[in-house]
C-alpha positions, 0 to 999 in steps of 0.5 A: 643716792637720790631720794625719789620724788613723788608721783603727781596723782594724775600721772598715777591715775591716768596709769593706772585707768591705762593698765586696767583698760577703763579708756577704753570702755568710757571710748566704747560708751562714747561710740555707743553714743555717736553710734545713736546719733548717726544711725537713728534710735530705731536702728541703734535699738536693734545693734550694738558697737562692737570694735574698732580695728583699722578703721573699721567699725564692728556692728552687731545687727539682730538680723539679716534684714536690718543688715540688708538695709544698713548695707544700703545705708552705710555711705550715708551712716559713715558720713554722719559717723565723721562728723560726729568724731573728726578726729577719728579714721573710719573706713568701713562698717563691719556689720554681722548678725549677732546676740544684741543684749 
């Protein structure tokens, strides 16, 4: 029989941070953040980031006019998104009017 040797912490920690899904609110925090950064603190004051899903960022808009104009935006805001985060793969903007707080 063999004796089982100890885990190193940072094996457990990044476990259980995985199990309980903690990357993926500090992951939403961060795109808060380069969200403010691309679209400008007037526009990020009336959205917020939803999700992620097959390159498609989820924006939540507080109504159809600020829509309106983020649609005549969205090249020049998904520009900036990419330079913000080079490693990430985003395709589109997925905008829908919703509650912001």
């Amino acid at each position: 029989m063999s004796k089982s040797r100890p885990q190193p912490i940072a094996d457990v920690l990044a476990e259980l941070m995985s199990r309980r899904g903690y990357a993926r609110e500090r992951s939403g925090q961060q795109w808060e953040e380069v969200w403010r950064a691309a679209a400008g603190p007037l526009v990020a004051d009336n959205t917020r980031v939803g999700t992620v899903r097959r390159g498609k960022l989820e924006i939540i808009v507080a109504n159809s006019t600020l829509m309106q104009e983020l649609t005549f935006q969205k090249t020049a805001i998904l520009d900036r998104l990419r330079e913000e985060l080079p490693g990430e793969t985003i395709v589109d903007l997925r905008m829908r009017v919703g509650a912001i707080q």
